[in-house]
N, C-alpha and C positions, 0 to 999 in steps of 0.2 A: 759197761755199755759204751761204744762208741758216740763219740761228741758228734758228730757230723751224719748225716742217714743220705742216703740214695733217694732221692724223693722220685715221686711216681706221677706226679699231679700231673692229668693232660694226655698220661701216657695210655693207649687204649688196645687190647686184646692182645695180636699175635706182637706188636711194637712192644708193647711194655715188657710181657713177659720175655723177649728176647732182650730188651734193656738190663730187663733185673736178671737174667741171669747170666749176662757176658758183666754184670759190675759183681754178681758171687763170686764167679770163677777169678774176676780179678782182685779178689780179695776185700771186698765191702762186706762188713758184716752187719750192717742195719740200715734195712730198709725203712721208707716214710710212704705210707698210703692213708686211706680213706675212704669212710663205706661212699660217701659223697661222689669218688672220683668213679666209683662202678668197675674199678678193674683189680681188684682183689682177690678174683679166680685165676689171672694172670701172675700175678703177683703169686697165687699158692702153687700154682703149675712151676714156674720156673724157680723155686723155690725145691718141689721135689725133684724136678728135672738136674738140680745141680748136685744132689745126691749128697748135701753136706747136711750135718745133723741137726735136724732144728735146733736142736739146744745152742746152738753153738752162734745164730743168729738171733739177730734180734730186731722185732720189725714195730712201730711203732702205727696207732691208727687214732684218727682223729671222729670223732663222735658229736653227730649234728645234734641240738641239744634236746630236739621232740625224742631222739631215740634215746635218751637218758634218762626214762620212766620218772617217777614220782619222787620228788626230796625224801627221803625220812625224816618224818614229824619228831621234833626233839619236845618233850615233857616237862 
């Protein structure tokens, strides 16, 4: 996984998604979003739009902590 990600933070709708995908085609392979930042549909569009194999990226997302359900109870 690359050290460094393409961050997204800020960036919204047709802006981002043409961000993230002129930084694919320039060879970035990990992106940095967040359900937080609400542009995550952009981020999947220009993601398929750059027609490189998922696998082959790698996008990391940060998780606000109400959306991390319940601890598991340890015994």
């Amino acid at each position: 996984m690359p050290q460094i990600g393409f961050g997204t933070w800020q960036a919204r709708d047709d802006e981002c998604r043409d961000a993230v995908l002129t930084a694919l085609l320039a060879g970035v392979r990990h992106i940095d979003t967040a359900s937080v930042y609400k542009n995550e549909s952009a981020v999947g569009l220009a993601i398929k739009m750059s027609k490189i194999p998922r696998e082959d990226i790698f996008i990391t997302s940060k998780l606000y902590p109400a959306d991390a359900g319940e601890p598991s109870k340890v015994v």
